[in-house]
Rosetta silent file (secondary structure, phi, psi, omega in degrees, C-alpha in Angstrom):
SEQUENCE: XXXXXXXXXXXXXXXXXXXXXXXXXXXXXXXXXXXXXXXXXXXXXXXXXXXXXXXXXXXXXXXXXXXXXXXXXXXXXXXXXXXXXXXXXXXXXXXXXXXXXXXXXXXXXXXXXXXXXXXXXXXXXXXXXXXXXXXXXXXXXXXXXXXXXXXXXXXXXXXXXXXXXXXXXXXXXXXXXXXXXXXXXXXXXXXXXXXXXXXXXXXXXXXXXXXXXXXXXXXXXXXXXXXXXXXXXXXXXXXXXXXXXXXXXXXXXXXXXXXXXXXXXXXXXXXXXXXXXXXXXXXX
SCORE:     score description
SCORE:     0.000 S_00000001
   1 L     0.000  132.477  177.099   32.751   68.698   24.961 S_00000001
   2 E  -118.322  119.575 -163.014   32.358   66.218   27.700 S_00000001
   3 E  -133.268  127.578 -153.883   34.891   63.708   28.159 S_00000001
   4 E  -113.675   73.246  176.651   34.764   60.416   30.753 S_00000001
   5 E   -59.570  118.105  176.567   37.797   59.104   31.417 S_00000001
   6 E    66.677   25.376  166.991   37.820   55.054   31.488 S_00000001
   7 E   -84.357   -2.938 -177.681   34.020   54.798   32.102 S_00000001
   8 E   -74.206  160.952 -157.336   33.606   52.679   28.882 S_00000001
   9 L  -162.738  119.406 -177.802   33.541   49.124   29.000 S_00000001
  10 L    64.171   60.405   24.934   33.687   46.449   25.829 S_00000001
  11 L   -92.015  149.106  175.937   36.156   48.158   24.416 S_00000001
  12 L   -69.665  150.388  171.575   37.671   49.614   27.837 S_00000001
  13 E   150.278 -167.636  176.679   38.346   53.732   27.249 S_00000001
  14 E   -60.498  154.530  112.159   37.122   56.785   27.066 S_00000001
  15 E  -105.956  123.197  168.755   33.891   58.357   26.675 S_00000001
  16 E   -86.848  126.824  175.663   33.136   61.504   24.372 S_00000001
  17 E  -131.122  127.533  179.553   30.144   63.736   24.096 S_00000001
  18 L  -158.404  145.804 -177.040   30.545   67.166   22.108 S_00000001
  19 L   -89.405  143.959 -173.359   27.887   69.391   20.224 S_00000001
  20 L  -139.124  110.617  172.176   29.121   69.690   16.434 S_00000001
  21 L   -49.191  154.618 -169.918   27.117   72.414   14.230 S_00000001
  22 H   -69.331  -15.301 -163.221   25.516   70.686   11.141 S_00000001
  23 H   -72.182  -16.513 -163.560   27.963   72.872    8.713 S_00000001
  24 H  -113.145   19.162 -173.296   31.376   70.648   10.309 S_00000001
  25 H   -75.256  -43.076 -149.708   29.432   66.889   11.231 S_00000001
  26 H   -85.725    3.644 -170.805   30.283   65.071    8.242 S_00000001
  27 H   -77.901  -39.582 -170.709   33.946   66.789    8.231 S_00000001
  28 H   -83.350  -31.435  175.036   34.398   65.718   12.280 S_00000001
  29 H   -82.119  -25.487  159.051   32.397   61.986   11.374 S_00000001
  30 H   -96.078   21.045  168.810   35.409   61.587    8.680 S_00000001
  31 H   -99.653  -30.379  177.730   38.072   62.607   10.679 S_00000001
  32 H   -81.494  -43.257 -156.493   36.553   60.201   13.517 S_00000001
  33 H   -65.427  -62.350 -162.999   35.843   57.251   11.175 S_00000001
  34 H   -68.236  -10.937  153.985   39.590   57.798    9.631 S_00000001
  35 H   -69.606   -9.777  160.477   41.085   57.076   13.573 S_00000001
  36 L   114.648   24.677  177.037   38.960   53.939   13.125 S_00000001
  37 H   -50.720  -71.020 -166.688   36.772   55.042   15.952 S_00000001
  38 H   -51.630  -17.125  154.256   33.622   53.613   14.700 S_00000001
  39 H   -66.894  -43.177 -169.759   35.875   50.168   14.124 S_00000001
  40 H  -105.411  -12.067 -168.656   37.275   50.170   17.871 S_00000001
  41 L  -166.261 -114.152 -171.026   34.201   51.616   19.783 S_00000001
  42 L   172.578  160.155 -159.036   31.355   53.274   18.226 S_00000001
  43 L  -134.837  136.064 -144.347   30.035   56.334   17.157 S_00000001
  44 L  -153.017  120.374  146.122   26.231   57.379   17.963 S_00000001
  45 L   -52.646  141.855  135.779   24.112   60.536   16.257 S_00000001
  46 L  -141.628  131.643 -136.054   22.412   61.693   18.089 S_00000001
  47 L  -105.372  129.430  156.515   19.947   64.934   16.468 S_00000001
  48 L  -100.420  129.805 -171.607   19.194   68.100   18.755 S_00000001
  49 L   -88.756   -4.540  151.137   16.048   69.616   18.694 S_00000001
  50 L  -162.410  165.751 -166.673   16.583   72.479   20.157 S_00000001
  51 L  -151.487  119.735  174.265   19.730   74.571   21.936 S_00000001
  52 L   -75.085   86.471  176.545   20.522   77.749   24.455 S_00000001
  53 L  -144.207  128.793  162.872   23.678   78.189   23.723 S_00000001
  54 L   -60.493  -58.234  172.985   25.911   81.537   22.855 S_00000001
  55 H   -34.874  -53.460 -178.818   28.681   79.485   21.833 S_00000001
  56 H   -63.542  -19.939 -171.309   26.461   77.471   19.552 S_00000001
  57 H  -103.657  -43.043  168.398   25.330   80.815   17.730 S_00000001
  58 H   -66.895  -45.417  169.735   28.590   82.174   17.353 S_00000001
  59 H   -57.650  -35.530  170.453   29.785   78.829   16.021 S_00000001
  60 H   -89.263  -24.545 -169.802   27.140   78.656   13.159 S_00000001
  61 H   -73.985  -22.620 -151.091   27.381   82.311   12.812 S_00000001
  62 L  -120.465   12.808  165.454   31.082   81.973   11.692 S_00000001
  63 L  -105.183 -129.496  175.374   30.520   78.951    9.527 S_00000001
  64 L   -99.794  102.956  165.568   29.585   78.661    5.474 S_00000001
  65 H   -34.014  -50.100  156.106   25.988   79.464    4.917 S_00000001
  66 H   -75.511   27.376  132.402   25.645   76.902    2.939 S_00000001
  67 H  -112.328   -2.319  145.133   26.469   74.275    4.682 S_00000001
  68 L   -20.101  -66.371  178.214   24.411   74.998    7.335 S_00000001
  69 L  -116.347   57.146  157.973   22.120   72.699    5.437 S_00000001
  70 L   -73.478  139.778 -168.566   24.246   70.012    4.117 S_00000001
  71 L   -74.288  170.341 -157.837   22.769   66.606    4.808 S_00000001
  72 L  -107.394   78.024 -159.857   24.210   64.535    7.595 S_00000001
  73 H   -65.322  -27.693  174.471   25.157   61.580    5.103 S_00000001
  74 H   -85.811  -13.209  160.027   25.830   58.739    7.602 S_00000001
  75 H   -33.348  -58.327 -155.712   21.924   60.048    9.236 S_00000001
  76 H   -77.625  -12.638 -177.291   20.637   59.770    5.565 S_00000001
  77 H   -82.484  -50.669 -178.165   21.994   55.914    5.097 S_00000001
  78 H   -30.043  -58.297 -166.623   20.451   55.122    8.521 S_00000001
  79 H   -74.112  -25.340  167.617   17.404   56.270    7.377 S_00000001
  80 H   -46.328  -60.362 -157.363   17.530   54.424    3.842 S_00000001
  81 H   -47.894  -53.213 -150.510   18.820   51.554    5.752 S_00000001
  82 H   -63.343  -52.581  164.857   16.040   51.485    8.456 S_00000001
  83 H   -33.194  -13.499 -162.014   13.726   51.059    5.379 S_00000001
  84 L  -100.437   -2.284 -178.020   15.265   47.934    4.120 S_00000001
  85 L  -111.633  142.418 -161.556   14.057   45.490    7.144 S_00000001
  86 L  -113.311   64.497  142.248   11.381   43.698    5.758 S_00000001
  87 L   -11.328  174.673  178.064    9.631   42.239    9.141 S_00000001
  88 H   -65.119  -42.035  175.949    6.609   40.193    9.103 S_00000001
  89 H   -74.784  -44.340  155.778    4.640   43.393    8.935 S_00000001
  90 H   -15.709  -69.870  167.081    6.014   44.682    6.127 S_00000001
  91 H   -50.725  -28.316 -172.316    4.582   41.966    3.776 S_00000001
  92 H   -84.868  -39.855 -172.776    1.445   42.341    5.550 S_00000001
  93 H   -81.028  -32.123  161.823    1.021   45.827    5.289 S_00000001
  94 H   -63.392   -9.167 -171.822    1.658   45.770    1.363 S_00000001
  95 H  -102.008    6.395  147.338   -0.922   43.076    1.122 S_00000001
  96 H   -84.661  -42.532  155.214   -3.793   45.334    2.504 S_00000001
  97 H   -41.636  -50.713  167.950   -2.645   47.638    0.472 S_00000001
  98 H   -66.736  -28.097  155.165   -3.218   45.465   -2.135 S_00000001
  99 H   -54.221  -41.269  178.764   -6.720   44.938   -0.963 S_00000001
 100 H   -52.141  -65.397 -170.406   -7.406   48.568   -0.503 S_00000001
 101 H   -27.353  -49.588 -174.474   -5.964   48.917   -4.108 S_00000001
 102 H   -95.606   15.786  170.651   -8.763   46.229   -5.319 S_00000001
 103 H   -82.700  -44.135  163.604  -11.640   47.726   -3.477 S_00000001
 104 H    -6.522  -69.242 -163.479  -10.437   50.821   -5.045 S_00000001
 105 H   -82.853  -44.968 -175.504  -10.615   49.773   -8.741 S_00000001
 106 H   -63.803  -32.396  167.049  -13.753   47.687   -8.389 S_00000001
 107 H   -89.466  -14.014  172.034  -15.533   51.261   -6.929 S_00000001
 108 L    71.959   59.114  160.409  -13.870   53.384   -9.342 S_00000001
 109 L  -151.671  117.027  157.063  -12.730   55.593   -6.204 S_00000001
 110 H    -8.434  -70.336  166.476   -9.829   57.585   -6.114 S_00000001
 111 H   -34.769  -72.968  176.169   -9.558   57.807   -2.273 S_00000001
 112 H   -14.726  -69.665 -149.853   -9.121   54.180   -2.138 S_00000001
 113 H   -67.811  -49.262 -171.848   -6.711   53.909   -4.707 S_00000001
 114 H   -81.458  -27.550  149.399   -4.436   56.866   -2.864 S_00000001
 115 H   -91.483    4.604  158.555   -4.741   55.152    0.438 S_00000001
 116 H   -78.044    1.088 -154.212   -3.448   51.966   -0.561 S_00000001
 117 H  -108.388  -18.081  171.396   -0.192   53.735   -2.316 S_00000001
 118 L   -85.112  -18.091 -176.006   -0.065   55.473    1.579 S_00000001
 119 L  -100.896  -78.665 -167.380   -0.332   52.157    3.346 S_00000001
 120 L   -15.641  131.736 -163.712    2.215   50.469    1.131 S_00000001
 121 L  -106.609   -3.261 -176.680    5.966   50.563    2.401 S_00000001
 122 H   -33.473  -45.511 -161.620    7.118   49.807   -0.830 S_00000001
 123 H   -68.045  -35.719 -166.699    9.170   52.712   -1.967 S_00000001
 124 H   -58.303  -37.651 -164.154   11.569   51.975    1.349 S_00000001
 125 H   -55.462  -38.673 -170.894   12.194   48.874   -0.021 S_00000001
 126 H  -103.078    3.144  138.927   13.380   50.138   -3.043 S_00000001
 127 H   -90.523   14.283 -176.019   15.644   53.161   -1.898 S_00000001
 128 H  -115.395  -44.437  169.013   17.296   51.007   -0.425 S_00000001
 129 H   -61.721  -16.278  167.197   18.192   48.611   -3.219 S_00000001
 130 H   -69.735  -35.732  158.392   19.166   51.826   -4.747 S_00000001
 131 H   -93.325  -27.062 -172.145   21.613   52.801   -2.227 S_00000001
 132 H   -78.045  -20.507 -171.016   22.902   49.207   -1.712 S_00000001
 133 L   -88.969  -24.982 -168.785   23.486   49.725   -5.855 S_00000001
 134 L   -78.377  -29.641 -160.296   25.247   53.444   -5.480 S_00000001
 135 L  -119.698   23.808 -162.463   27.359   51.456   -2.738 S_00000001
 136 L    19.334   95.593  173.718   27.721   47.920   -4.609 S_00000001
 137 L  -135.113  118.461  178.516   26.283   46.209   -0.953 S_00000001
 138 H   -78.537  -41.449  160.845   24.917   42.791   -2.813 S_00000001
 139 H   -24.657  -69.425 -159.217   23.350   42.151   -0.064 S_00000001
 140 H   -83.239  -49.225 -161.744   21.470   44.976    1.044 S_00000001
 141 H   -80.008   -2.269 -179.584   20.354   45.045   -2.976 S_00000001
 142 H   -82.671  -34.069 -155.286   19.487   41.110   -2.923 S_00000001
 143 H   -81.872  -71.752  176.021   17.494   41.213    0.247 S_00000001
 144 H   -42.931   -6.548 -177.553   15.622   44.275   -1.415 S_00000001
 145 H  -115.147  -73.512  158.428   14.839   42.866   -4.765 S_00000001
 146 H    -5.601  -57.633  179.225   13.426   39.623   -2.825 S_00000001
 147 H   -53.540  -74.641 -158.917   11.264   41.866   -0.791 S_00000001
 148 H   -36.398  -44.065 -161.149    9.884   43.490   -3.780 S_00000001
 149 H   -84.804  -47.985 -164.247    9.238   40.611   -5.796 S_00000001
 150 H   -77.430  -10.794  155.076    7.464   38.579   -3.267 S_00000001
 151 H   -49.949  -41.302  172.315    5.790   41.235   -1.640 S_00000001
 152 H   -84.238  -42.999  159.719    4.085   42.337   -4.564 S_00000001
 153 H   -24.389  -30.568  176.052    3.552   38.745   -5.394 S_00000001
 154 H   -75.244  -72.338 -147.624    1.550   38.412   -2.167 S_00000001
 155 H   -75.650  -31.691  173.001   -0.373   41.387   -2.780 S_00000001
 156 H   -77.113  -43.703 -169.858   -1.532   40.322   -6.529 S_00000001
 157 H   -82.696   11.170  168.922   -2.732   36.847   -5.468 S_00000001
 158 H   -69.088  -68.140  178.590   -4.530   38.890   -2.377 S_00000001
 159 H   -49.110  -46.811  165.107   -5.957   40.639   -4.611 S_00000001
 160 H   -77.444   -6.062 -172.320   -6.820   37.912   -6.792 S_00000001
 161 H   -78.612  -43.201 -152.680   -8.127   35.441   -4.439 S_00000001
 162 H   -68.574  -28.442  171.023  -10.744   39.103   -2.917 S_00000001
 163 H   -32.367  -79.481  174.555  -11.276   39.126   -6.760 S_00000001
 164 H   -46.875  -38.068  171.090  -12.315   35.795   -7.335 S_00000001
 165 H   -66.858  -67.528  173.548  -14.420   35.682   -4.416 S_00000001
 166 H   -53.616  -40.194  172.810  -16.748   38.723   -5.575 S_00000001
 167 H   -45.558  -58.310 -132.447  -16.758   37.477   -8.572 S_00000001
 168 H   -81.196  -59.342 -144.433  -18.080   34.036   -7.667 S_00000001
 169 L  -117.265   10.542  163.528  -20.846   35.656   -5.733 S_00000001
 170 L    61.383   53.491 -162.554  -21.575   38.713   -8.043 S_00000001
 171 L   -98.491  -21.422 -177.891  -20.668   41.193   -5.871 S_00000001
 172 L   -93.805  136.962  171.385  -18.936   43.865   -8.192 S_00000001
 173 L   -36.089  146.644 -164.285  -20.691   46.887   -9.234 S_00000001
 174 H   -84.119   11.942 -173.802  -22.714   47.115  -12.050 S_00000001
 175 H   -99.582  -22.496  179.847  -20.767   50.113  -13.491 S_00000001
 176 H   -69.140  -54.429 -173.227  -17.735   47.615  -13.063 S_00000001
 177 H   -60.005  -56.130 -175.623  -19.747   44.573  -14.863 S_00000001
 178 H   -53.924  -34.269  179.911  -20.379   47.270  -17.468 S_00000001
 179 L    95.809   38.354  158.995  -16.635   48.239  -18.317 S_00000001
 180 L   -96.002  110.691 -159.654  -16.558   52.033  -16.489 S_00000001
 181 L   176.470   58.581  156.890  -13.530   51.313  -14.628 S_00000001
 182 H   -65.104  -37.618  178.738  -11.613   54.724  -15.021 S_00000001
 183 H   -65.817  -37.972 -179.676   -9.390   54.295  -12.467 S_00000001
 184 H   -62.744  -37.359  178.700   -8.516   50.815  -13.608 S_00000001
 185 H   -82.743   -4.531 -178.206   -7.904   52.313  -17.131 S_00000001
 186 H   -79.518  -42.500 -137.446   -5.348   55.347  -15.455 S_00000001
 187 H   -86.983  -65.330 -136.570   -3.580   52.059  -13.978 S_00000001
 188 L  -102.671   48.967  158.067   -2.910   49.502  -16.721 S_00000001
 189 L  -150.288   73.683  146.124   -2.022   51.912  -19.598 S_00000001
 190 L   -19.540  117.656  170.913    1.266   53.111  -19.492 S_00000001
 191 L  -144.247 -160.504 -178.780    2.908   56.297  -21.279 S_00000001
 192 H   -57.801  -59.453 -138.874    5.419   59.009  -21.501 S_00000001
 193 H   -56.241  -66.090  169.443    2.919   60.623  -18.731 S_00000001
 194 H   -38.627  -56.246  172.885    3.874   57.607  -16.470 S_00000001
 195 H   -49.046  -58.929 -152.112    7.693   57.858  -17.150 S_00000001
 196 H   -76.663  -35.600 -169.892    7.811   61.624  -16.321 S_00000001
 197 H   -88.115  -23.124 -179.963    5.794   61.371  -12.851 S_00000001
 198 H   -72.987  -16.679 -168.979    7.608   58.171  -11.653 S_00000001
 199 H   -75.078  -66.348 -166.214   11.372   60.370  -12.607 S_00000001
 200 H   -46.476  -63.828 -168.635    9.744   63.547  -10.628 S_00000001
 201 H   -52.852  -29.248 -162.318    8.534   61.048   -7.316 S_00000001
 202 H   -82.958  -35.507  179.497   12.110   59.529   -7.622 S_00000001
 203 H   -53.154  -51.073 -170.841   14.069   62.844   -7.756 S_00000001
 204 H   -46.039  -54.764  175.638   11.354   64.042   -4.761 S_00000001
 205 H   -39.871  -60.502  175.181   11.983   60.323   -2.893 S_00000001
 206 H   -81.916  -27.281 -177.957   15.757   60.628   -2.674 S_00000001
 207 H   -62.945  -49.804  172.773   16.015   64.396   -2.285 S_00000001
 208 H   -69.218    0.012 -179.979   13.232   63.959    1.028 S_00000001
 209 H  -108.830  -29.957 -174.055   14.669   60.873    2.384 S_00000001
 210 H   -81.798  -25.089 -171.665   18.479   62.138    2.446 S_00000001
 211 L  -113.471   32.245 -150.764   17.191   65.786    3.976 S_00000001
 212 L   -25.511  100.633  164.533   14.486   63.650    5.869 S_00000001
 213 L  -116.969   97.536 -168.990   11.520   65.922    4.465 S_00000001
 214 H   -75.102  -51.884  169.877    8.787   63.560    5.603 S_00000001
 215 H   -27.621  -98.247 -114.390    5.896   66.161    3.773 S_00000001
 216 H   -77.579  -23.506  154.032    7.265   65.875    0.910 S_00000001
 217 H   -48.119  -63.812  179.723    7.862   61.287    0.916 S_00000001
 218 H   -21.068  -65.322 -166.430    3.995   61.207    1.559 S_00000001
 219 H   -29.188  -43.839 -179.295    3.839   63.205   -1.898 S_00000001
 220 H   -53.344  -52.885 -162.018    5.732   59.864   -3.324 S_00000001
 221 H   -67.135  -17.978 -156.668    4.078   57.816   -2.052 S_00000001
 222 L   -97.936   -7.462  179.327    0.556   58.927   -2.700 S_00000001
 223 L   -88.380  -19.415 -171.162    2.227   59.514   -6.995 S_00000001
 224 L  -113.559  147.148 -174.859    3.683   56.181   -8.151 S_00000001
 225 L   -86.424   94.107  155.293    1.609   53.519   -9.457 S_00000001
 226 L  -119.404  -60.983  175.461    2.809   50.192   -7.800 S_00000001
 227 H   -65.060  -29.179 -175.358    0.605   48.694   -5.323 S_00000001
 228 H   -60.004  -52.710 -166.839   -2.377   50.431   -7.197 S_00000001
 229 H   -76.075  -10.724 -164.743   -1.007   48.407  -10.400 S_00000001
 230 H   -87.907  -71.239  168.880   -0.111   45.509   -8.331 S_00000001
 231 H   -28.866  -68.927 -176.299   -3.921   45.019   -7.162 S_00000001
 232 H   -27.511  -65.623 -167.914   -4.981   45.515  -10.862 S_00000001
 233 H   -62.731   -4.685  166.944   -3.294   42.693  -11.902 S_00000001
 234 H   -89.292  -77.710 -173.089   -5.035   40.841   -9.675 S_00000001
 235 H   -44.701  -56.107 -160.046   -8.626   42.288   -9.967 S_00000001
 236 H   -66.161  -28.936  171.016   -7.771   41.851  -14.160 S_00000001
 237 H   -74.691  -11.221 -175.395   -6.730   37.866  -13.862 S_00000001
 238 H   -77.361  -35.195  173.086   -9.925   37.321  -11.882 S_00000001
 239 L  -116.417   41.360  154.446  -12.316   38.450  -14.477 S_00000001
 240 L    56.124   21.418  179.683   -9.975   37.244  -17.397 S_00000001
 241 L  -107.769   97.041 -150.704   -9.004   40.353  -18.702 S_00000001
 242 H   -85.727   -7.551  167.943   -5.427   39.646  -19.856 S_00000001
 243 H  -104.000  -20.365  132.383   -4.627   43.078  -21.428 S_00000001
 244 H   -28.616  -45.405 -138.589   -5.287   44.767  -18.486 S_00000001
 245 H   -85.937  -48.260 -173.922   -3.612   42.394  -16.688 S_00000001
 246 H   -60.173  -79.383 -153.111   -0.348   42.728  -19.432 S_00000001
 247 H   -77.375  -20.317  147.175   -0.579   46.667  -18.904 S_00000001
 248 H   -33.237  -58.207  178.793   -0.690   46.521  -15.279 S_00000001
 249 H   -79.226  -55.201  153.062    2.324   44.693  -14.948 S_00000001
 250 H   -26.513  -75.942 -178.779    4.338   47.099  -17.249 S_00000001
 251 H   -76.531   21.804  161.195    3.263   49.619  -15.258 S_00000001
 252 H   -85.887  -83.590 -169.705    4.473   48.008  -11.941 S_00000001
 253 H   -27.273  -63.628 -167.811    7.734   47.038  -13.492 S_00000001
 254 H   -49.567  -43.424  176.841    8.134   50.901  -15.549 S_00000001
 255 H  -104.937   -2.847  155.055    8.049   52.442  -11.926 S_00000001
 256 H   -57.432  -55.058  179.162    9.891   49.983   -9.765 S_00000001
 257 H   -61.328  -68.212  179.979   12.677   50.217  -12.362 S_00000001
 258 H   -45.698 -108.661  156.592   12.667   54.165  -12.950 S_00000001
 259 H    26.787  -92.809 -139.910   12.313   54.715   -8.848 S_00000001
 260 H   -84.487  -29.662  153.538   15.080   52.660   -8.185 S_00000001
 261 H   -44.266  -80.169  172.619   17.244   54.064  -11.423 S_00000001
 262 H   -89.231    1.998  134.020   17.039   57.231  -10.254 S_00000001
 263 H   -51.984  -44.128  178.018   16.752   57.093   -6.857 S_00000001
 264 H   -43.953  -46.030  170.398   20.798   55.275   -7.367 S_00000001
 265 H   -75.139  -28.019  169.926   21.777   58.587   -9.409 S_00000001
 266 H   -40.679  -52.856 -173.740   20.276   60.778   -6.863 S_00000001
 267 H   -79.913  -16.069  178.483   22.194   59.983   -4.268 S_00000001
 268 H   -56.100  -66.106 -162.737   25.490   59.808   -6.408 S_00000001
 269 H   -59.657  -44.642  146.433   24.773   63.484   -7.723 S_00000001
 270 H   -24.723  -58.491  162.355   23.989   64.627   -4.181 S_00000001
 271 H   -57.635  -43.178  172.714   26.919   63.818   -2.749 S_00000001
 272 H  -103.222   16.977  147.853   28.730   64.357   -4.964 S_00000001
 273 H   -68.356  -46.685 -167.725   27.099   68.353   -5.336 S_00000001
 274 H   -86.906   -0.937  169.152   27.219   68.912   -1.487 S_00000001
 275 H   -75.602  -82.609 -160.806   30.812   67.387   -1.842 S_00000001
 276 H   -60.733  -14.624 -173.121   31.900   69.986   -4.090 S_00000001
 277 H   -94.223  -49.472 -155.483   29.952   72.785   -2.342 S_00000001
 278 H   -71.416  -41.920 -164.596   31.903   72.070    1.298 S_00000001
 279 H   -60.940  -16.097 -165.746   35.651   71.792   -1.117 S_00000001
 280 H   -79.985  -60.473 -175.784   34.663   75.319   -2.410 S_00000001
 281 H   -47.852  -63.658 -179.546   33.561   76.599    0.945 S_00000001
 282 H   -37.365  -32.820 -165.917   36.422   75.116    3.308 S_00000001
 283 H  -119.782   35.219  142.670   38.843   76.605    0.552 S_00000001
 284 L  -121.283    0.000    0.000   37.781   79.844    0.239 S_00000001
């Protein structure tokens, strides 16, 4: 612990710096939070990535083995939160994604299709209305339901304008003209299959974003149909095909809502499991 008497300035005081093993942070960040530190001054993470220390080894050796890897809960809202600002780029980068999406369907190619669901940003937006819902912040879940709709709004009339445009000048493949458009038929026909993999990415989504497991977010992202279904609906009003277009949009809707359902219970049941695992440990 390092402690700096009266160098602080706006609020005048102290400053404190002390190493805290991960098994006691959130017990010592609610013991600081209840003197109202983070009210009167502030209170700054900061993560170490690596440490020489004897002390430090003896101190985790003598703590709970399982909480050794409890998550760092005001870390994991940070990181939710930092998803939730929707910049200029944001909008921009789902609406190449939505382009990718409709080169994608019009080539029938897989690749395509899985690197617009990697260039979309989508999913932050919607852990984050998911935590603004676990933490009734109206805000945080208004601002996030805004992005969402006009962001994907953006990205279908992207998609429908690059649509319209090939059309006009006959530009889509003749296996496309023909009606071989498997990937396009994966997208706008929703089923149980579709329920069960958007539940799995949403369990994966909050369990990797609260234990920031970056591996395993890709996985989401590259699993849920949104911008991929988002394009569709675009590509399918351009060439008039309104039951595409109708099953597309279901399956946008089925995994923004499921995503965002169960991302909200994730983090509830999380908390409150790794809650109940520190009251056991601390009291035994």
């Amino acid at each position: 612990m390092i402690v700096l008497d009266g160098v602080a300035r706006n609020p005048d005081g102290d400053a404190i710096e002390c190493d805290v093993i991960t098994a006691q942070a959130n017990r010592v960040l609610r013991e600081l939070r209840a003197l109202a530190v983070d009210r009167r001054g502030s209170i700054i993470i900061d993560e170490v990535g690596a440490s020489l220390s004897d002390r430090a080894t003896h101190a985790e050796g003598g703590a709970p083995r399982g909480l050794g890897f409890a998550p760092i809960w005001e870390e994991a809202e940070a990181r939710i939160r930092a998803g939730g600002r929707y910049p200029l780029s944001w909008f921009v980068l789902l609406t190449i994604a939505g382009l990718i999406g409709a080169v994608g369907i019009f080539t029938n190619s897989q690749i395509l299709i899985v690197g617009a669901m990697v260039v979309g940003p989508e999913y932050g937006a919607i852990a984050s209305v998911a935590l603004g819902v676990t933490k009734t912040q109206r805000t945080g879940v208004r601002a996030g339901v805004t992005a969402l709709c006009v962001g994907f709004l953006i990205a279908v009339l992207a998609a429908l304008v690059f649509s319209l445009v090939v059309r006009g000048f006959s530009l889509q493949p003749e296996a496309f003209t023909r009606g071989f458009r498997p990937v396009s038929a994966l997208i706008d026909s929703p089923n149980v299959f579709s329920v069960v993999v958007a539940t799995l990415a949403g369990i994966v989504g909050v369990v990797s974003l609260v234990e920031a497991r970056t591996g395993a977010l890709i996985g989401v992202f590259i699993s849920v149909t949104t911008i991929p279904a988002a394009a569709d609906i675009g590509v399918s009003m351009a060439f008039e095909d309104w039951s595409e277009a109708r099953g597309s949009l279901i399956q946008l809707l089925l995994n923004v809502v499921i995503l965002t359902a169960v991302g909200a219970v994730g983090f509830v049941v999380q908390r409150r499991l790794w809650g109940r695992i520190a009251r056991r440990t601390e009291a035994t």
